[in-house]
Biopython code that builds the backbone (N, CA, C, O; Angstrom):
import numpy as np
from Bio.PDB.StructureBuilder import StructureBuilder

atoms = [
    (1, "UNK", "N", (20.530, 4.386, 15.064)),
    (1, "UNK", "CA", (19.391, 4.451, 15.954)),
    (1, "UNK", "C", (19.171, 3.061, 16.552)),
    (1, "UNK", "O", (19.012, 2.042, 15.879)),
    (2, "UNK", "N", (19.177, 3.131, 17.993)),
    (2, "UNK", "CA", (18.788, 1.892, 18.723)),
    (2, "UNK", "C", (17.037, 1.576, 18.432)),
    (2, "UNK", "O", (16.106, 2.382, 18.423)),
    (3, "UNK", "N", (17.035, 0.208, 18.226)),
    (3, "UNK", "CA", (15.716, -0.233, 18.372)),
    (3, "UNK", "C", (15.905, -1.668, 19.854)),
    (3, "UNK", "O", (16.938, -2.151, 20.317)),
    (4, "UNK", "N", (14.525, -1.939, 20.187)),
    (4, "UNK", "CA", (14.131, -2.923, 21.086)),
    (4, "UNK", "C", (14.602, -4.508, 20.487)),
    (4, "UNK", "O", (14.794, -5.065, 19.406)),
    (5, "UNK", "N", (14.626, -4.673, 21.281)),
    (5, "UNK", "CA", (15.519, -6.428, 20.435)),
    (5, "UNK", "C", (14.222, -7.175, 20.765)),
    (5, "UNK", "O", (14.516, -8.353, 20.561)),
    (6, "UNK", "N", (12.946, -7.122, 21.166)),
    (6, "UNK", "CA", (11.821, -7.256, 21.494)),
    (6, "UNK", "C", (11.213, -7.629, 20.395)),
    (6, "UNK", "O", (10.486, -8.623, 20.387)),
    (7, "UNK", "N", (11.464, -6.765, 19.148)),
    (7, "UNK", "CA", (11.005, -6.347, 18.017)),
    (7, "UNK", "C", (11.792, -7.601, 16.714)),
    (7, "UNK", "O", (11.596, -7.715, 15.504)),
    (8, "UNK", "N", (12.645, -8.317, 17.615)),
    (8, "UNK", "CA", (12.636, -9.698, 16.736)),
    (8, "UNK", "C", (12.417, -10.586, 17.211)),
    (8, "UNK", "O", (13.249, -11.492, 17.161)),
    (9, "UNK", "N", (11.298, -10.750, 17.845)),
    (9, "UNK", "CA", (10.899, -11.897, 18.928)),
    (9, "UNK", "C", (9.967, -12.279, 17.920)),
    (9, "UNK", "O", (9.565, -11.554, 17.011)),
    (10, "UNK", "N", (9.571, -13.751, 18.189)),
    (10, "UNK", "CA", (8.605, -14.335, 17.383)),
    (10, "UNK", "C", (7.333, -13.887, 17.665)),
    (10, "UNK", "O", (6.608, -13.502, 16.747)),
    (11, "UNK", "N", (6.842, -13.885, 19.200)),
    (11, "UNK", "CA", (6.147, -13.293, 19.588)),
    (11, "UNK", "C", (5.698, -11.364, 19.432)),
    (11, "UNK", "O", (4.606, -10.796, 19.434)),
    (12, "UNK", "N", (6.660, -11.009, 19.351)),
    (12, "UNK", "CA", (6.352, -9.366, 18.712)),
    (12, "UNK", "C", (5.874, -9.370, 17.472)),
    (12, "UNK", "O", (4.995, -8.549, 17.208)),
    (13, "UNK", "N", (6.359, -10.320, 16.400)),
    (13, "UNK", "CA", (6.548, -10.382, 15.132)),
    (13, "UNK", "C", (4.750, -10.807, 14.771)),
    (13, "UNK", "O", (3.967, -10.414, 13.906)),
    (14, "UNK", "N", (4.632, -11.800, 15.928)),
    (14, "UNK", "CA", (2.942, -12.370, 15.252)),
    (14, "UNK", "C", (1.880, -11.647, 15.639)),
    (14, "UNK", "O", (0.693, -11.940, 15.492)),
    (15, "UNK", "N", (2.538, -10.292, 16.347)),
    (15, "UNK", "CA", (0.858, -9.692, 16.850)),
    (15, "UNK", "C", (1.250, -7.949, 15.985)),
    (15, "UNK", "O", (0.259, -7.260, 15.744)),
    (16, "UNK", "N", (2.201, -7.559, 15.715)),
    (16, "UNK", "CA", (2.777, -5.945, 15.757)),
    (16, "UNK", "C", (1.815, -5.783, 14.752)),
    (16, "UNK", "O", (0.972, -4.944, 15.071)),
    (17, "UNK", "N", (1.604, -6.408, 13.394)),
    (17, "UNK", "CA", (0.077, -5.482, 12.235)),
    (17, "UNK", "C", (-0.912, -5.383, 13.288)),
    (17, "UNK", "O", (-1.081, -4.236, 13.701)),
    (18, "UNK", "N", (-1.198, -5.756, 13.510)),
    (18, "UNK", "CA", (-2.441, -5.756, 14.618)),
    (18, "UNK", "C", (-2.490, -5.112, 16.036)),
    (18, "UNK", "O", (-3.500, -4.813, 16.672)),
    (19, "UNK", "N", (-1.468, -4.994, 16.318)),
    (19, "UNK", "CA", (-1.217, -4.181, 17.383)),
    (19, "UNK", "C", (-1.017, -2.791, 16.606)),
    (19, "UNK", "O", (-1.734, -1.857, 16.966)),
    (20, "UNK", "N", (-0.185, -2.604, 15.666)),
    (20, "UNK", "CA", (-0.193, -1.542, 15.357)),
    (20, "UNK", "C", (-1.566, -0.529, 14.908)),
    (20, "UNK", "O", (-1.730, 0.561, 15.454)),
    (21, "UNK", "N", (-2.432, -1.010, 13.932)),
    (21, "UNK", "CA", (-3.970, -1.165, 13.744)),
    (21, "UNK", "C", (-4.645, -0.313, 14.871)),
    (21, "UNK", "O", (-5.261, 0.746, 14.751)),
    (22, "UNK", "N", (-4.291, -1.266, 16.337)),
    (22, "UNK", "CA", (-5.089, -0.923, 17.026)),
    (22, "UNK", "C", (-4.486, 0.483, 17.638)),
    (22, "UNK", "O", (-5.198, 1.359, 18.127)),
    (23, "UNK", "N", (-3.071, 0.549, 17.530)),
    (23, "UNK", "CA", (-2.986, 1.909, 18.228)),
    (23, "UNK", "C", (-3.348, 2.650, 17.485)),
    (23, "UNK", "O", (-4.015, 3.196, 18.364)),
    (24, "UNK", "N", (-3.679, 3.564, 16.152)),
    (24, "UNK", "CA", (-3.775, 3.801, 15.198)),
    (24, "UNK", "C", (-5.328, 4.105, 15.346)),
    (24, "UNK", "O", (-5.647, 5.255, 15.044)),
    (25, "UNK", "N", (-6.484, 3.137, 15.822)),
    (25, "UNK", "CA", (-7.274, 3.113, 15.879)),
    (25, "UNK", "C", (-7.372, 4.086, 17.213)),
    (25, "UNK", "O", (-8.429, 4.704, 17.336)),
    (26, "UNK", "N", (-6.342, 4.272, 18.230)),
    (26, "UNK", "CA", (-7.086, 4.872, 19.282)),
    (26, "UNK", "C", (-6.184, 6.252, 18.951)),
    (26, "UNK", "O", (-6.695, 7.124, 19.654)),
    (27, "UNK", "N", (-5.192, 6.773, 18.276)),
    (27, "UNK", "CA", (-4.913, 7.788, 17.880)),
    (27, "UNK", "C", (-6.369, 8.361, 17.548)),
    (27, "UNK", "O", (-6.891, 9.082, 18.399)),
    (28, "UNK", "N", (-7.108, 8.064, 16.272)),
    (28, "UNK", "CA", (-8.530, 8.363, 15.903)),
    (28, "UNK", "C", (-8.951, 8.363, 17.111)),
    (28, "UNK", "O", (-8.697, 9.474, 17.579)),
    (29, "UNK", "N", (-9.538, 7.613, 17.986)),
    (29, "UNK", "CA", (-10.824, 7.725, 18.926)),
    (29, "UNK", "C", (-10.192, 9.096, 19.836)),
    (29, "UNK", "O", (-10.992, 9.843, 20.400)),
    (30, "UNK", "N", (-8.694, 9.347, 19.921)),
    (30, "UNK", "CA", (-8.484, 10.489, 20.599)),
    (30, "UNK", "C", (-8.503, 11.338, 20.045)),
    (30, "UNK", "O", (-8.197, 12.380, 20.627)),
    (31, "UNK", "N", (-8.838, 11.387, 18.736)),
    (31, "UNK", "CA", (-8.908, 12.649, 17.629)),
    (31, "UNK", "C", (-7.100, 13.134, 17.445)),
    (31, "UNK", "O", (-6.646, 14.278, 17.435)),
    (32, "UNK", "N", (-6.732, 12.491, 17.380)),
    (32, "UNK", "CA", (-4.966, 12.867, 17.397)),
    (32, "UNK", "C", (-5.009, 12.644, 15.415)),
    (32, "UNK", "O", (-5.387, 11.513, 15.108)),
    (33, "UNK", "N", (-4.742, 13.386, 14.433)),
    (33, "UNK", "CA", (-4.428, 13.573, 13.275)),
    (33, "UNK", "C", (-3.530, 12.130, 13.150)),
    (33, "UNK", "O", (-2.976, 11.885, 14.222)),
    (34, "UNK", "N", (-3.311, 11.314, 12.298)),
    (34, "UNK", "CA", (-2.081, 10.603, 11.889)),
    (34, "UNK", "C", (-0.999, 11.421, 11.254)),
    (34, "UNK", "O", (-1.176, 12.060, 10.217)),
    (35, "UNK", "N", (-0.059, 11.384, 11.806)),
    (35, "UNK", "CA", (1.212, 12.187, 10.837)),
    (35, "UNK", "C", (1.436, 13.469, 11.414)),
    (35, "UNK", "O", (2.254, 14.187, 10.839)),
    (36, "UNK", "N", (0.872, 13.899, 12.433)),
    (36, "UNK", "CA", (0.484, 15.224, 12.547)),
    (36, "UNK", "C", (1.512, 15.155, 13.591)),
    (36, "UNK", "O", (1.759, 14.060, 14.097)),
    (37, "UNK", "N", (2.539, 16.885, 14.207)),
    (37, "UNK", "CA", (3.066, 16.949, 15.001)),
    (37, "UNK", "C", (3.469, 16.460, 16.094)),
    (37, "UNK", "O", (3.453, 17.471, 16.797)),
    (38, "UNK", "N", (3.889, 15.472, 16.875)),
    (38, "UNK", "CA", (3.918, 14.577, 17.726)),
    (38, "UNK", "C", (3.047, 13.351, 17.990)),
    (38, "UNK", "O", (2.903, 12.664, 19.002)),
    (39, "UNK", "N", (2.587, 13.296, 16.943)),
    (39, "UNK", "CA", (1.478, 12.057, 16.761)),
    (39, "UNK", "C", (2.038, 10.751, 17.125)),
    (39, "UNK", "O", (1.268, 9.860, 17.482)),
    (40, "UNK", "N", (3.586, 10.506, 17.056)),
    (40, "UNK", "CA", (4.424, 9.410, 16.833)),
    (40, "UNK", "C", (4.644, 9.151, 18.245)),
    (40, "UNK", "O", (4.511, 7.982, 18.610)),
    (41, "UNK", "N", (4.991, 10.131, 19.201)),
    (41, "UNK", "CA", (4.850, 9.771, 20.817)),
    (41, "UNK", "C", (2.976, 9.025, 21.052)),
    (41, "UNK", "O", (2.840, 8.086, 21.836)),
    (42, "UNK", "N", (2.268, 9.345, 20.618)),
    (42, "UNK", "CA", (0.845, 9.024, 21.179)),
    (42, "UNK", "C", (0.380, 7.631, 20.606)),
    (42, "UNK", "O", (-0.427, 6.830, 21.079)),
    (43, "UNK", "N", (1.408, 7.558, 19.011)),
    (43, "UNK", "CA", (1.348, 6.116, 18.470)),
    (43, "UNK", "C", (1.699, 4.932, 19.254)),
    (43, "UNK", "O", (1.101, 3.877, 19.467)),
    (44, "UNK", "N", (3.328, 5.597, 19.788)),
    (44, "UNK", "CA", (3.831, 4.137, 20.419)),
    (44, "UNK", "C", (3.530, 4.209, 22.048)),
    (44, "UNK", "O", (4.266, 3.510, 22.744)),
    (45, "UNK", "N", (2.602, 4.926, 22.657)),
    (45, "UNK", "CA", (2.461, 4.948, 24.415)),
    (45, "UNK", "C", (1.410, 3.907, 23.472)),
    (45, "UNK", "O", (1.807, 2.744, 23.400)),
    (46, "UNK", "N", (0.139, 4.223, 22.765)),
    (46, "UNK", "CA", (-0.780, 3.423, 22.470)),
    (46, "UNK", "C", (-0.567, 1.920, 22.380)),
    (46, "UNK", "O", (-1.176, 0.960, 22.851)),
    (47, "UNK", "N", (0.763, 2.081, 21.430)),
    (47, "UNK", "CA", (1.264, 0.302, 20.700)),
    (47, "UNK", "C", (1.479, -0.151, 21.890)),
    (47, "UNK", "O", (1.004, -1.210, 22.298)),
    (48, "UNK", "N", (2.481, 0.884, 22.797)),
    (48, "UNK", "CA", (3.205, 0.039, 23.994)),
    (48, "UNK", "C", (2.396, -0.713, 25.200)),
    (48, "UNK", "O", (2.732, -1.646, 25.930)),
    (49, "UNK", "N", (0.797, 0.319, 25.094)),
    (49, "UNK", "CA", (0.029, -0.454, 26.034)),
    (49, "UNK", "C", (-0.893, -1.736, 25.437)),
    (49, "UNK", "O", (-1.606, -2.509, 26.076)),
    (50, "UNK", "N", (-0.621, -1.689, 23.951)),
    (50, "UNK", "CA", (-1.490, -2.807, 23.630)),
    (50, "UNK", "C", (-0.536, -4.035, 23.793)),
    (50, "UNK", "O", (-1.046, -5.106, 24.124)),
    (51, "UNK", "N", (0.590, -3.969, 23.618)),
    (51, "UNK", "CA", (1.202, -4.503, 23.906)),
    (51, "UNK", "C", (1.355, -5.431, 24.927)),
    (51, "UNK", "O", (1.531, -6.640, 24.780)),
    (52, "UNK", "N", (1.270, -4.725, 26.120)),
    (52, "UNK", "CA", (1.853, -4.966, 27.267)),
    (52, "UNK", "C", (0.376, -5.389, 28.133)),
    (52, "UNK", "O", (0.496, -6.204, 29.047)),
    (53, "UNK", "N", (-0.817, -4.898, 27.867)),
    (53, "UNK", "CA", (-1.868, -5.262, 28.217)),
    (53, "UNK", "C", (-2.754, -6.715, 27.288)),
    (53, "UNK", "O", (-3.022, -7.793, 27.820)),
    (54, "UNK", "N", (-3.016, -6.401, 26.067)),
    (54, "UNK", "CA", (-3.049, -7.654, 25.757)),
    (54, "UNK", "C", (-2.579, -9.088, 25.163)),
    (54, "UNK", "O", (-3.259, -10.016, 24.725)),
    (55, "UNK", "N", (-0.572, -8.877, 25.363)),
    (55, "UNK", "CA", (-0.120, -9.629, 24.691)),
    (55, "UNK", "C", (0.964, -10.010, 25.976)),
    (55, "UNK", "O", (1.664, -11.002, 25.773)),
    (56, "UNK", "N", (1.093, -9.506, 26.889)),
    (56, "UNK", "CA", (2.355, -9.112, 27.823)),
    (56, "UNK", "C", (3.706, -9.347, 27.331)),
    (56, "UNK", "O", (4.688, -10.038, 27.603)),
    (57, "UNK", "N", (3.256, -8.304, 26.329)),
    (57, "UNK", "CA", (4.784, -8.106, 25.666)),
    (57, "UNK", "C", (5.388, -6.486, 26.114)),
    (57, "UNK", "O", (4.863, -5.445, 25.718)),
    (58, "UNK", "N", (6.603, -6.556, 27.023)),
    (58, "UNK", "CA", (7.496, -5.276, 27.136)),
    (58, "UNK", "C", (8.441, -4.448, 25.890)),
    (58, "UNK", "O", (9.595, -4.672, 25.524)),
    (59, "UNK", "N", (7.581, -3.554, 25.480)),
    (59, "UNK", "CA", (8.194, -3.095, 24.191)),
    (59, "UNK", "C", (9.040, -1.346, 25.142)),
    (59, "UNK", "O", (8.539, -0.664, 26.035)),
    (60, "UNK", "N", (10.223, -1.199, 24.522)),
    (60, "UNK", "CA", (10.412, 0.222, 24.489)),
    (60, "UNK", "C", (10.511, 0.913, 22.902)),
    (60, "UNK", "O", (11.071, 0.566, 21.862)),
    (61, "UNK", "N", (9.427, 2.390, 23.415)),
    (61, "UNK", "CA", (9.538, 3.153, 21.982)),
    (61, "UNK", "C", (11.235, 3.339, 21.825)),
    (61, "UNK", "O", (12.162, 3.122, 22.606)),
    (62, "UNK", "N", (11.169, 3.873, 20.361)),
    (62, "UNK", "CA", (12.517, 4.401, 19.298)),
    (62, "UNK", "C", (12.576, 5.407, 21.064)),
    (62, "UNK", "O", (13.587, 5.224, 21.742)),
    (63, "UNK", "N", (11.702, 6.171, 21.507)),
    (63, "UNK", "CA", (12.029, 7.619, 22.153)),
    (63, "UNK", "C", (12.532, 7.262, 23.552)),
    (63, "UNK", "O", (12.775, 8.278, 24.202)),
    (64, "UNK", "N", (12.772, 6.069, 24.238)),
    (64, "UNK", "CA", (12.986, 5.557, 25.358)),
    (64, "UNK", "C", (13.947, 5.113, 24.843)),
    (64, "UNK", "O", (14.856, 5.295, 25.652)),
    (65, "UNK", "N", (14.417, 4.519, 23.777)),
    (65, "UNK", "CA", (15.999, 3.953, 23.036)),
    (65, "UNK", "C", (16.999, 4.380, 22.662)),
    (65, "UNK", "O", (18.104, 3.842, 22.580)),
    (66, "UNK", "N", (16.532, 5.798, 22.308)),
    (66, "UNK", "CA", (17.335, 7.070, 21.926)),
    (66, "UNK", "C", (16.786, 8.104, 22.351)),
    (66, "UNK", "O", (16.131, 8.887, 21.662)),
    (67, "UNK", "N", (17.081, 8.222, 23.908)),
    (67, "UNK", "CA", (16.933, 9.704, 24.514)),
    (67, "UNK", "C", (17.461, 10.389, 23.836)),
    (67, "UNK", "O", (16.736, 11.320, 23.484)),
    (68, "UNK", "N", (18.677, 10.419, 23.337)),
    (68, "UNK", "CA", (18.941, 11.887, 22.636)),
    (68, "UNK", "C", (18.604, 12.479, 21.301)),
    (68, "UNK", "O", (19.067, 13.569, 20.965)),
    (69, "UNK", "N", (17.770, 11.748, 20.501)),
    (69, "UNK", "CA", (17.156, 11.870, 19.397)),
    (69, "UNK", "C", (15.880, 12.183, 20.177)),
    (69, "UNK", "O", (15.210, 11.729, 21.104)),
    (70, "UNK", "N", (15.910, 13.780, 18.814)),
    (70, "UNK", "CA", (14.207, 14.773, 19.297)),
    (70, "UNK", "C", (13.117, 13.580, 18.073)),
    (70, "UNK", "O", (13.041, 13.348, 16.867)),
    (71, "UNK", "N", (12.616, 13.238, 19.055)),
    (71, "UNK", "CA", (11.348, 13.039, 17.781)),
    (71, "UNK", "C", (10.101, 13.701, 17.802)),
    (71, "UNK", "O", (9.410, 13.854, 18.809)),
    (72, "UNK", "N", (9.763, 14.193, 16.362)),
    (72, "UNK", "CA", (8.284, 14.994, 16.468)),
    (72, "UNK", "C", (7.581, 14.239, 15.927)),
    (72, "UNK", "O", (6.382, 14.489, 15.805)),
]
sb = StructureBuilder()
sb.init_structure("model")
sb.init_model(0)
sb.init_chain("A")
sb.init_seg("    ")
for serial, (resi, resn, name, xyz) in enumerate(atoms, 1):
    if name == "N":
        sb.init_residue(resn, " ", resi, " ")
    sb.init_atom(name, np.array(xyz, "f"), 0.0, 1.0, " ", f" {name:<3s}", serial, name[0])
structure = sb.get_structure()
């Protein structure tokens, strides 16, 4: 499985607990279950905009890395 080479940046590395947190946090505010059936697409659009909005860091999800892997 391809991952983002993004994801060993020093900069990815010092914000991702916290970025992650926060997507996590808006899974909840959207009422989206954790763990629950496609929850994992709504995790990383979330991570990817915290990302990219308050860190301007360009992340691609696992699901943009490996089109051909189904993820639920």
């Amino acid at each position: 499985m391809q991952h983002d080479p993004v994801e060993q940046s020093p900069a990815y590395l010092a914000v991702v607990d916290h970025v992650e947190e926060l997507a996590l946090q808006e899974l909840d505010r959207l009422g989206i279950p954790r763990g629950s059936f496609g929850s994992c697409h709504a995790f990383w659009a979330a991570k990817q905009q915290v990302l990219h909005d308050r860190f301007g860091i360009e992340w691609k999800s696992p699901a943009e890395m490996n089109p051909l892997i189904i993820f639920d």
